[in-house]
C-alpha positions, 0 to 999 in steps of 0.5 A: 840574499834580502828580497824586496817584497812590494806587492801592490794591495787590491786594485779599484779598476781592471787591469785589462779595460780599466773598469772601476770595481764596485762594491761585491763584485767578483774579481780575479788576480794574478801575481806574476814575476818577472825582471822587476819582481812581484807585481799585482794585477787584478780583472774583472770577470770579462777581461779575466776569461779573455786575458792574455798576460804574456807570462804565466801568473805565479799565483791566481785567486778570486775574490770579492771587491769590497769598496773602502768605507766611506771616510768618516767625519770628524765629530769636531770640525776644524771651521766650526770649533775655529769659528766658535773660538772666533765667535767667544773670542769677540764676545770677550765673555768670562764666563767661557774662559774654559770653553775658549781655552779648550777650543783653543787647545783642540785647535792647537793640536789639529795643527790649525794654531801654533803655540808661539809664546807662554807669558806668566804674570805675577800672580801665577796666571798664564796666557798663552799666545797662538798664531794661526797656521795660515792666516798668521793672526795671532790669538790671546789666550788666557789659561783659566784655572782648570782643575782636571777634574773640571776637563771632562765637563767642560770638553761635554760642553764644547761638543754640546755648543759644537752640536755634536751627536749623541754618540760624541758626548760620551766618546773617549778621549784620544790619549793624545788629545787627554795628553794636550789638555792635562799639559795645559791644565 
């Protein structure tokens, strides 16, 4: 017989006064079963040499409360690259047709643009056409000429104009975002 086995991960709070963990501190926890199974409780000090769980803990251990990482930021933020293809966009500037391109590509696969339509012209240029997920203005975007070889520098100079770090110049690039690029490329 296949048991269910959804043992809750470690608390954030005591579950005898509800006393938020922080970072270091000792905590105790007790895995009990009953009628509905496995469950997880885990105490702080105070409350663990004070606890009355009405059943006896089918297993008890201590431990050490580690606070998750704080969320790190996205190198490339969604308003900034958004506002940046804005920006190039009104400027209507040949020069940063690459630049407009990729933007439009990191945004596309942040999901904050939606490919709607492909148009070919007769000489074999493409211009692709992007709506914006919640706004619903739509975006024309013409595809350069971009060689893969050129991809690498041009997503450099995107990072330097978005102000990325210098730990972002040199970042590898995700397989999904590569993927994306050498698609439209």
């Amino acid at each position: 017989m296949a048991q269910e086995w959804d043992i809750k991960p470690r608390g954030t709070r005591c579950a005898a006064c509800d006393k938020a963990f922080e970072d270091r501190d000792g905590i105790w926890s007790a895995l009990v079963f009953d009628a509905s199974g496995y469950g997880r409780a885990d105490y702080c000090g105070a409350c663990w040499t004070t606890r009355d769980l009405g059943i006896t803990p089918f297993s008890t251990w201590q431990g050490v409360y580690r606070a998750p990482p704080p969320k790190a930021e996205e190198p490339v933020k969604k308003e900034t690259a958004e506002a940046m293809l804005r920006r190039l966009m009104e400027a209507d500037d040949a020069e940063q047709a690459n630049v407009v391109y990729i933007l439009a590509v990191m945004l596309e696969r942040k999901r904050t643009l939606i490919e709607r339509d492909v148009q070919s012209h007769d000489d074999g240029r493409l211009t692709r056409i992007y709506e914006h997920r919640k706004t619903g203005e739509t975006f024309v975007v013409p595809e350069p000429p971009l060689r893969l070889d050129q991809l690498e520098h041009v997503q450099q100079q995107v990072i330097a104009m978005l102000g990325g770090g210098p730990g972002t110049a040199g970042r590898q690039k995700e397989p999904q975002e590569q993927d994306t690029a050498e698609a439209h490329a």
